[in-house]
Structure formats: C-alpha cells, structure tokens
N, C-alpha and C positions, 0 to 999 in steps of 0.2 A: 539386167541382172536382178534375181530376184531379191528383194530384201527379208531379211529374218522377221519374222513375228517374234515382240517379247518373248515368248513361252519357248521359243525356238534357242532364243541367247540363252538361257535359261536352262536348259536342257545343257546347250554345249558346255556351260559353266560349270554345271554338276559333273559332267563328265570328266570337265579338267581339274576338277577339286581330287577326282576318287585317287587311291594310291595307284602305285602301277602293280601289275595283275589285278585287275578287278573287271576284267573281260570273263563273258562266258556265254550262257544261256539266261541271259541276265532278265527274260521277261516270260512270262508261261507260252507264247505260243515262237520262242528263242529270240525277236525280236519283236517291238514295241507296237507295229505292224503285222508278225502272226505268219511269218513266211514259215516256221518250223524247219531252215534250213541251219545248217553247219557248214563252213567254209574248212571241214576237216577231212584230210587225206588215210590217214593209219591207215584205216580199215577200210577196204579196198575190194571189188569186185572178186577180185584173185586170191585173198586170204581172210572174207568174213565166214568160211566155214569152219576154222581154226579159233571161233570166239569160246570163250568159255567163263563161267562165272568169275567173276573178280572181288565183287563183297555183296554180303545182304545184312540189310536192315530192317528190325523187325519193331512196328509198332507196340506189339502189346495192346491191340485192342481185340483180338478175339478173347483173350482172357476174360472170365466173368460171363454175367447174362449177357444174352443179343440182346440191342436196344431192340423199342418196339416197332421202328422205322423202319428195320433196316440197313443197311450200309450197303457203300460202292466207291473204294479207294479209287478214284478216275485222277488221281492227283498228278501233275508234273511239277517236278521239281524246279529251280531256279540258283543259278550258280552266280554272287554275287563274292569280288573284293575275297576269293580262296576260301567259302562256304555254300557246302547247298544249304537251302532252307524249303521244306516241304511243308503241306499238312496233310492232315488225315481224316478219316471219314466222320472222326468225332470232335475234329476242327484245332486238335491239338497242332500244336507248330513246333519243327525239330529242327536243329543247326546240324548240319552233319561235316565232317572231315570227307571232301573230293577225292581225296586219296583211297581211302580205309573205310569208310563210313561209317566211321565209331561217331557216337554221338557226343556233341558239345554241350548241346542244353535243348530244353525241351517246353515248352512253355503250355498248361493245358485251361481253357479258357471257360473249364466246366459247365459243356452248356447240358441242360437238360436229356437225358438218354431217354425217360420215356413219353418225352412228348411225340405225340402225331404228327411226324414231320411230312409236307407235300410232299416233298421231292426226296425223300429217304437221308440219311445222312451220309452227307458227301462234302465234301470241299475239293475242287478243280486245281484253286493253286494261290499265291501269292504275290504280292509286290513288292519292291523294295525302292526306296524314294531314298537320295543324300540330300539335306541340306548345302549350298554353297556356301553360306556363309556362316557352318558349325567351322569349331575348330578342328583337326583330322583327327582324334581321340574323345571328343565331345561324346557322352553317353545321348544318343540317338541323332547322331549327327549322322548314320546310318540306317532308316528305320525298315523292317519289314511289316507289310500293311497286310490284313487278313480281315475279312468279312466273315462273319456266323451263320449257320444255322437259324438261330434264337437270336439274329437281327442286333447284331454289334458291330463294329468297324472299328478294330482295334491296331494300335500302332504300338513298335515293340523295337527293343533295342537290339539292334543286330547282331553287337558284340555279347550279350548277356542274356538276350529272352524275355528280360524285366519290360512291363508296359512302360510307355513314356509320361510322365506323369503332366507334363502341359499339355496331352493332348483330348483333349472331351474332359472326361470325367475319370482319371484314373486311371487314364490309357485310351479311353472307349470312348464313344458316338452311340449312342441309343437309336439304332435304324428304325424303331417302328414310330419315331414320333411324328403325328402329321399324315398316317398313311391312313386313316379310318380305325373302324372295327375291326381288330381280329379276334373272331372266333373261338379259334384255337390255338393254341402253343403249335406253331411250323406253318400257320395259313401264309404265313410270309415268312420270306427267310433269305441266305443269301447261297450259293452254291459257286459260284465263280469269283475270281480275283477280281477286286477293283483293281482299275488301272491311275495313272499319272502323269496329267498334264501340265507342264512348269510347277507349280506349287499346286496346284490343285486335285485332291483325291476324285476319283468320280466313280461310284458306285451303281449299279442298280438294284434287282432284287424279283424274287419267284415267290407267286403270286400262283395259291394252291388252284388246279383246272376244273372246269366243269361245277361252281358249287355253287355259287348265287351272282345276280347280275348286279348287287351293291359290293364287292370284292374289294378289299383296299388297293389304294392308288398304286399303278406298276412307277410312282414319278423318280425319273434319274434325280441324283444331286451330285454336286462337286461339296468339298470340303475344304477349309484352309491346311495343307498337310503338315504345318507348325502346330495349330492353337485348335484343330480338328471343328472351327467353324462354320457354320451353313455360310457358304460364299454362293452359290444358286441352286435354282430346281428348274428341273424341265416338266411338267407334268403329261405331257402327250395327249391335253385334250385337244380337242378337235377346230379348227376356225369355227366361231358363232357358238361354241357350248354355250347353253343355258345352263349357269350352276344354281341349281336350289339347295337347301338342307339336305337335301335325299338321295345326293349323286355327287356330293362335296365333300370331303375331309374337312376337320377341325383349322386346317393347316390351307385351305383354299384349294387344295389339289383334287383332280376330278377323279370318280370312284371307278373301278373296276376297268381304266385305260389300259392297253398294251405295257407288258413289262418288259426290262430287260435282265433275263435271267442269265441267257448265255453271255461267253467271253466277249470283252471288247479292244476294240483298237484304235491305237493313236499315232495321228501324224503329226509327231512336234514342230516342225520345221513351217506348216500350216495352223498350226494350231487347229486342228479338229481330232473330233473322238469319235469316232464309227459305232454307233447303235445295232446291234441287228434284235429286234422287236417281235412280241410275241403277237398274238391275237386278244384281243380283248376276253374279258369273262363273260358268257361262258363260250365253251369252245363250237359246239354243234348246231346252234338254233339261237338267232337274235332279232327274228323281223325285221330288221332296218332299224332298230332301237340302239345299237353299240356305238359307242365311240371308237370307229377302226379308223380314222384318216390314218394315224402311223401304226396300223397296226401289221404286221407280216411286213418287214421295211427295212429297210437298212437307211439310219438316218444321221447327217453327219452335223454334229455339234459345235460351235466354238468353244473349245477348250475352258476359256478362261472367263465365259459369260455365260453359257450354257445358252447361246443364241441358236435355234435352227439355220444352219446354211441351204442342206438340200434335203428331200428324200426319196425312195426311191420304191414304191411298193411292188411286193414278188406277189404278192395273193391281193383280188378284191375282196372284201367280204369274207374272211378266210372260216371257213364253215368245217376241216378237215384239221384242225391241230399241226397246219403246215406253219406254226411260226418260225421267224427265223433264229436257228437255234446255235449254226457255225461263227464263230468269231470273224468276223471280215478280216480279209487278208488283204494286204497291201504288198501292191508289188506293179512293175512296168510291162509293158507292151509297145512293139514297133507296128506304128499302121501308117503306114505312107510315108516311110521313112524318116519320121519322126517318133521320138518316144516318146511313151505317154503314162502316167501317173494313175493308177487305178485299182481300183479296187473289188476285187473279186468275191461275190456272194454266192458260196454252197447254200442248198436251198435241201430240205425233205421231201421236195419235187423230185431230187435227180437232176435239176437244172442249175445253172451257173452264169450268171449275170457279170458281166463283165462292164464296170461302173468309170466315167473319169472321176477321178477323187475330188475336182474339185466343184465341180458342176452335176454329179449323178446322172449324168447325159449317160446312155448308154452308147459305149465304144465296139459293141460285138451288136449288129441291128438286134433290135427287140418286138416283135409283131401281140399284137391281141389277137388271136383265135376264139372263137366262138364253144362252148363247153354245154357238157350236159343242164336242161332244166330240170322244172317241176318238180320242186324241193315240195318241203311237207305245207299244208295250209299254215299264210302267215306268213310264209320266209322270203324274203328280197335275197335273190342273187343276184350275180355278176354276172351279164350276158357272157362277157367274154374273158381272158384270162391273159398274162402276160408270157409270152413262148422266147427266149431268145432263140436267134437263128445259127448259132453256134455258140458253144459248142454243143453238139446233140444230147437228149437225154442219158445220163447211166443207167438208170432203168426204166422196165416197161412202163408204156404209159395207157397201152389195149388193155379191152374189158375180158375180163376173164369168165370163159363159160363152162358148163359141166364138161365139156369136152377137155378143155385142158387141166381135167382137176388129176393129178399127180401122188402116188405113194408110194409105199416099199412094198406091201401086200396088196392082191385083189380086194381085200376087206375096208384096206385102207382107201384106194381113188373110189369104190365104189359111196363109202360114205364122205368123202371130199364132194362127187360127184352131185349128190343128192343135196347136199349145205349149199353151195353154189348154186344150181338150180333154183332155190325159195331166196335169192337175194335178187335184188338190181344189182347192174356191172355196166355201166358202159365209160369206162375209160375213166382216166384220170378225171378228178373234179367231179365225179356222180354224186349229186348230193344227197346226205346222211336221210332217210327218210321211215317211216314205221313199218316198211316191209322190212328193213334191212337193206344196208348198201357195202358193197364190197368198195375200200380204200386200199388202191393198189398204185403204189406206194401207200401205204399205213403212215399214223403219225409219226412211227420213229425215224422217219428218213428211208429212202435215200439218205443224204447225209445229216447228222448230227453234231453233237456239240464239240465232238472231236475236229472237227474241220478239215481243210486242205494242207499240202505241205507243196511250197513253191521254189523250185530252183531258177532263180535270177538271173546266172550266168546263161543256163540252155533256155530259160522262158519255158519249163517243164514244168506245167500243174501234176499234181498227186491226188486222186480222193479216194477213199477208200468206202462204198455205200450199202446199203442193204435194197433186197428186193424183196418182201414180205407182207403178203397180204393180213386187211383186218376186217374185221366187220363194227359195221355203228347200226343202233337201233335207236330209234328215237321211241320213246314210251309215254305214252298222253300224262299228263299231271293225275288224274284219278286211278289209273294204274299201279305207277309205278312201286309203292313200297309194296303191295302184294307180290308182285311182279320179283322185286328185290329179295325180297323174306323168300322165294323161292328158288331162288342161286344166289347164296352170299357167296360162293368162290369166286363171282365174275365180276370186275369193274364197273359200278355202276355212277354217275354221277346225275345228282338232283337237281341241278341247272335251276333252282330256285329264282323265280320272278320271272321266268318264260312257261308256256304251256308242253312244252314236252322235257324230261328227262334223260337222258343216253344210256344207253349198254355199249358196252365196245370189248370186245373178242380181236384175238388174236384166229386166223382161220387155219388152226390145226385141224386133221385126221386123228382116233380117238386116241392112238398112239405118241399123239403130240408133234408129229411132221407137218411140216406146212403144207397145204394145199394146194399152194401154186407151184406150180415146176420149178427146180433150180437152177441158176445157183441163187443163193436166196440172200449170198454177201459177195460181193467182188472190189478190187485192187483197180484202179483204172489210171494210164494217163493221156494227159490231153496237153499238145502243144499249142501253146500259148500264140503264134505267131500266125495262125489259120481256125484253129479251134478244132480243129479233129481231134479226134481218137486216136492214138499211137498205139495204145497196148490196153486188152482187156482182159484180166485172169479171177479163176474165182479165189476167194480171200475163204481159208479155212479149213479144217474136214468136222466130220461128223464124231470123230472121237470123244470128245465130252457131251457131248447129246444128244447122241442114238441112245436108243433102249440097249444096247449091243455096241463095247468099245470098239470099232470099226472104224478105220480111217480114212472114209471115204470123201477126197478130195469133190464136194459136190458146190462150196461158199456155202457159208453160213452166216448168221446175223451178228454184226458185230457194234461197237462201241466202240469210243476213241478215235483219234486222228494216227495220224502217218509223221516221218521225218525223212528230210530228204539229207543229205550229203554232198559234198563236192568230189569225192569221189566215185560219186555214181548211185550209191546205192538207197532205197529205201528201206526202214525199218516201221516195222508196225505191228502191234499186239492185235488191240480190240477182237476180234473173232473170240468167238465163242470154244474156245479149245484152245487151252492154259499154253500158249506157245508166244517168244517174239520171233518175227520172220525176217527175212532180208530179204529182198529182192532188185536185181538188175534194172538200172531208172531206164535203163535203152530197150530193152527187150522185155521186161517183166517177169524175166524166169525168175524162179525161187532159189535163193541159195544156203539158205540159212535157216533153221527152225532150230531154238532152242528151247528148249522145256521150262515152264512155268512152275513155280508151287503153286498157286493160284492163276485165277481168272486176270487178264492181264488188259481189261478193258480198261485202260487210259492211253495218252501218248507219251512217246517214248520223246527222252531229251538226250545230247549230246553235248560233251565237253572235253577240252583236253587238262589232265589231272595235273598239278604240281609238278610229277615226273616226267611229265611229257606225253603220259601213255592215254591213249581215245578211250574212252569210257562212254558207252549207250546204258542207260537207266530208264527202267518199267517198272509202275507201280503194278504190283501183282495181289491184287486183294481180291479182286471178284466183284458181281455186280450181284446184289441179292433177287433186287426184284426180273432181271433177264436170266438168273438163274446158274450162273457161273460159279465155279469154285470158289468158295470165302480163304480168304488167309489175311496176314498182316504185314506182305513182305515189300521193300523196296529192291529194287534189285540189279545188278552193275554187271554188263558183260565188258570184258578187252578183250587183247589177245594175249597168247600165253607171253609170262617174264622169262 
C-alpha cells in the first residue's frame, strides 16, 4: 500500500476543509494534472447542436489605446467554492457568478501597458490555494494566486479581490529579484498560472527569445503560499557549471538557463511538479556554449524541496524553438495488464512521449534516429534525435521541395515554388543555416501551450496541432543590422554574444497563404491503449483568413487546447476563425460550430452551474500577433432553458 507523502495529506485536508460545493474546474488545465476532461453528461453527442449562448462577459480592455505589446486573451477560467475567477490579457483578475456571469469584483494589478512585453500581454490563467488551518470565513483563507506580466506573484482574497496583506509585500513577491539583468520592462515576465503543491506556490517565468546569450535566469522557485517566502529554487544549470560573475545572477542562479514559461503540473499524492522547459538563450546558434542539460525536457521536481527526481529530454541541443511549450498531462495507461502512472508530453514536433511519472522511463519505446548535419560554422549538433515509436507523428516530418509548394493562384505556388527552391529542406531537425532553412513543423508547433485533452475512462488522447512551415536565416554579426534596417516588418533577433544573428519568416505566398499544402491545423485522436491514430480531421476553415470570406474547410493554424467530456464529446476553439466547435470523441465528426465575437484562441472549460445546467466557456479575445479578431469577451454556451 502506498503511503501518502506529506504534501499528499495536505492536499486531502484542504480538500476536506473547502465548504460543500466547491467542486468544479478547480485548476487551469480542470484538474491539477492537466487531463482537461469533465465527468459531465448534459450535453451530449445527440443535443450539442441545440447549444446556444447562455452569458458574456466583457473585460473592458479594448477600450482606450492598444497597449504597445499587444494582447491575446488565451485565458481559462477556474470554477472554485460557486465562483469563476479568470484573468485577462492586462493581468486584471475577475470573480464572476457561474450562473449569470455578472461580475463580483475585479481586482486590476496595473501593470505597465506600454512596456515591450516578450511574449505580448497575456495571462493563461489562475490558482486558487485553501489554507487548512484558516478558519472557514477567514479573509484569504481562500486565496487566488496570479503571476504578471511585470514579474509579480500576487495572492488575493477570493471572497473580496483585496491582496492578502501577509503575503510578500502587500500582497506580492517581486519575481525579478535574483534573475540578473533585465534589459527591458517584459525581458522577463510571467504568462501562465503558478501552480500548488501542499503549501508551496511554484512559479516559473518567460525569458524574452533570441536576444543575448547572458539572458536572466529561467530559475523555478516555490513560495511559502502563507508568508509568500522563498522556501526553494531550481535554477536549471547544468552538472559541473562553472559559475563566474559573467554567467551568474546576484542571486547565485545560472544566466540565460532553459525557462519555464508554459503550464505546469502536479501530482500531490507523489509530491512532484512536472516542468516542461524551454531551450536555453538564444534559440538558433550556440556552439556547444549553452547550458541545455534541461533544456526542451520535461522535468519532474519534488514538490516541497524543489529536488530533481527525473528528466526527460524531447530535443538535444534544441537549435529550432521546439521548447516544451504544452503543460504535461497526467493521466494512466494499461500495458501488460497493469496500470501505469504517466505522463504524457505534447511536443512542437507533432511527437508525444509517453513518460512513467515516477521514473521518466519511457513507457511507449523511444529510439534515437540519426537527423540532418552541417549546421553553420561553429555549431555542435546532435547526431541523432529522440523519435518515440508511438504514437506516430501528427505532422509531416518530410523535406519539403519546390514541387510540393501549394496556392490558391498560379502566381501564388509559382512564387511558393521559387522561395522553397533558394532554402535547405531535408526534413525535420535541418539545421537553421545562412542559406536559409525551412522548419517544418516551425516553432509554433505542432502542438503548443494549449496542450492535450485526455479522457481517463476510454484512455482517449485529444490534440489539436498545426502543420506550418517557417523559414530561419542565420545572418553573420557584421551583417546583420544593415540587413535588419532593410526589412523591419520581419522578426529578427540579435542573438548577441554568438557570431550569427536570426531572421525567421513565416513561409507564406505573397497573398499570405502558407506554402505548404494543407491542412495547415488538424483535430487528432490517439488511443491511449496502442498509440495509434483513431481519427484525423482538419480543425478550421479559411473564413477569417482568406483574402475572400470563403469557408473553405482546408485546417488552419490554430492556438489553444481542446476539452474533452464524458459524454463523448470535444470542444475546441483555437483555430483561427472566430468559432467553438464540438466534435464526436469516437468518430471526429463536427457537430457543433458556434460563432465567436472574437478570435477564440484559448481552451475551453466546463462546469456544471448552481442550477444544474453544463456550461462550456471560451475566452474570445483574439490573438494579436497570429492575427485573429481582437475583442474582450468571455463567453458561456448551454442548452436552451
């Protein structure tokens, strides 16, 4: 019989403290593990075409100027003790009625609109932590925890909005202290929920891409979630670093390590926290100079010591921006008729690593294959690369040549044709070089930070991915800013303190259609119990971005994760054309599309209301920099009353 780890008793005592109804969608990816399923019936294969709007809620932040960043409401909600509690792209946090979604209180934690934010202005989502031993009306005896933009870790009284006044400083933890230099107001910042192990907060944090190889530290920490104080750090250097002044934080923490930007997960009952890890700074060219041991990794933490257990690397040497970006999901598998405890890592490969949780042994075989050479002078690759043997890639992983270059006009494949042509292409993993190299899959995934969605009972994975070519240029140091001053519309990053710089293109047709044939986003699932493919459809039409509102079912690029149901069905926004969909978990047909105000690139959560009645809620704000419709809306479908 296994025995509970403290953190585990601990967990169960919060639980038994909370009032009754305090069940729901109680963590951002609906459990603390990231399965994004619902054990909810209502709505049903047979009457989710009957959905229809139920309430919207509207931020209020298009009003006034755009900040200078940008925004991308990617936010999920969290249904805690008969309140949701969301945030928004400007980090504000709102208490909402489940019911009605009239607002309660609203708390805005004014952070800077025109600072240069890395990663645009976003907030993912929330936490919410009980103390056990508050009394049941105690002001923050229920707190909700929320991470900044502008690098705060603030705790808030769940019943009121008010910060908790013992926790940091007036509510707050000053996240940049101990991380190095920053730069600029956004070089660091936070975009995703901290999460919560026994008492302990544990945060990480985004660490702006491509700009100098001394980048402040990506190091995790835990928090005491009473008194908000440092109880540990992880810093992700590497065994045998050499810390000098020049590669060290103030704070002892090593400079420009792997961050952790996307969602994380935890298993109370073990006492671990699931890292998924970016790549070190910068992203395209490092000579064998980076500190990558945990860099592209999924690496699982002790909870309550921030001790390394295991980890587990998807990328060597990751040279393409394939960090691990999905939240690891936890969830079972039967292999030789035993079950088994694991944890499942979506990758921006298109690959899915199926992990034991407590060992990072892979439980689906995993082989090294051999991958393209001959990076730019200077560069140490990775002869070979990590493939598991199921389940199969969701997308291509073949080099793409003028032959297969794709348009809606002859004008268009012929200049497709001709861009493809003056690059390298030979398959996944070609490395970045100064002819130009086509990345296909491109950094944004395959999958992203949206993640998977798993149903437990059928052993049914959900992902929903893109297939989207890009291109990388690498640019000599004496180049580059002529180079730059002569297309500032195109992404370019200065990779300061290596000898080349980046360009990186999206590989559209001059129309703006991708190059590669489509579908260029699809719906997939994969059962858990073999690892094959059950069903593969594409996710999207071209309606919101064709040159021509044309609904041509072709998958388009999307954002966001998926939600699955117990009564069969998935729901998923992200695609780029303002719709939530439903669809059949057995078959994959579509049954459902209902109309967006906005770009509905986040994941959808479920809960059932006070009344009884299933509620699906999408953030519907748009994604600025993928180019989606902006609005302000949260938004609640049922069926009719």
């Amino acid at each position: 019989m296994r025995t509970l780890h403290p953190a585990a008793v601990f967990t169960l005592l919060t639980a038994l403290a909370a009032p009754a109804g305090a069940e729901g969608w109680g963590h951002y990816g609906g459990d603390a593990g990231g399965q994004r399923y619902v054990a909810l019936d209502e709505i049903t294969p047979a009457n989710v075409d009957q959905l229809e709007v139920a309430w919207v809620w509207h931020s209020g932040e298009l009003e006034g100027p755009q900040p200078r960043a940008g925004m991308a409401f990617e936010a999920t909600p969290i249904l805690v003790d008969g309140s949701l509690y969301v945030c928004t792209p400007q980090n504000r946090v709102a208490s909402l009625d489940p019911e009605t979604g009239a607002e309660r209180w609203v708390f805005d934690p004014k952070v800077d609109l025109t600072a240069r934010y890395a990663n645009q202005l976003t907030c993912r989502g929330v936490e919410a932590w009980r103390d056990p031993a508050a009394e049941p009306d105690a002001a923050c005896g229920l707190r909700v925890l929320t991470a900044t933009v502008d690098m705060r870790l603030i705790a808030l009284d769940a019943a009121s909005g008010r910060p908790c006044a013992g926790f940091g400083e007036g509510g707050a933890v000053d996240l940049s202290k101990g991380v190095g230099r920053i730069e600029w107001p956004g070089e660091y910042s936070h975009t995703s929920p901290p999460v919560t192990v026994g008492d302990v907060i544990v945060v990480g944090g985004a660490v702006g891409d491509n700009v100098r190889t001394d980048a402040p530290s990506g190091v995790v920490r835990g928090y005491d979630a009473r008194s908000g104080a440092l109880r540990w750090a992880f810093d992700l250097a590497p065994p045998g670093f050499v810390r000098t002044p020049e590669n060290t934080s103030d704070a002892g923490w090593a400079l420009a390590t792997p961050n952790v930007w996307a969602p994380m997960s935890v298993d109370a009952e073990r006492d671990l926290v699931f890292l998924p890890t970016g790549n070190p700074a910068p992203d395209y060219f490092h000579g064998g100079k980076r500190p990558d041991h945990y860099g592209s990794s999924v690496v699982a933490l002790r909870g309550s010591t921030g001790e390394v257990v295991w980890h587990f690397q998807t990328v060597h040497h990751d040279l393409w921006d394939f960090d691990v970006s999905a939240q690891p999901t936890l969830t079972t598998v039967v292999r030789g008729g035993k079950t088994i405890p694991v944890v499942v890592q979506a990758t921006k490969m298109g690959l899915f690593f199926v992990l034991h949780r407590e060992t990072g042994e892979p439980v689906f075989p995993v082989e090294e294959r051999p991958v393209p050479q001959g990076g730019a002078l200077g560069e140490v690759l990775s002869p070979t690369q990590p493939f598991p043997l199921m389940p199969p890639p969701l997308v291509r992983h073949t080099a793409i040549g003028p032959e297969d270059a794709w348009g809606i006009t002859p004008l268009d494949r012929w200049a497709c044709k001709n861009t493809i042509a003056g690059l390298r292409s030979e398959g996944i993993y070609t490395p970045p070089s100064e002819q130009g190299s086509i990345m296909l899959p491109g950094n944004a995934g395959g999958s992203n930070w949206g993640g998977v969605a798993v149903d437990p009972s059928r052993r049914i994975l959900v992902a929903n991915t893109m297939d989207l070519a890009w291109t990388i240029h690498l640019v000599p140091r004496d180049e580059f800013e002529t180079l730059r001053a002569a297309e500032p519309d195109v992404e370019w990053g200065r990779q300061r303190g290596m000898p080349f710089g980046m360009r990186r293109t999206s590989l559209l047709s001059p129309i703006g259609i991708p190059c590669n044939p489509p579908p260029w986003g699809t719906l997939a699932a994969i059962d858990l119990a073999d690892g094959s493919i059950s069903w593969q459809v594409p996710l999207g039409t071209t309606r919101d971005i064709s040159p021509v509102p044309v609904a041509w079912k072709l998958g388009v690029p999307n954002l966001g994760g998926p939600l699955v149901t117990r009564s069969g069905l998935v729901f998923v926004g992200a695609a780029l054309d303002d719709y939530l969909r439903a669809f059949d978990l057995a078959t994959g047909e579509e049954l459902f599309a209902g109309r967006l105000p906005a770009g509905g690139q986040a994941t959808p959560m479920s809960y059932r209301s006070p009344s009884g009645r299933q509620l699906v809620v999408i953030a519907a704000g748009g994604h600025s920099r993928a180019g989606s419709r902006q609005g302000d809306s949260l938004v609640a479908f049922g069926l009719p009353r």
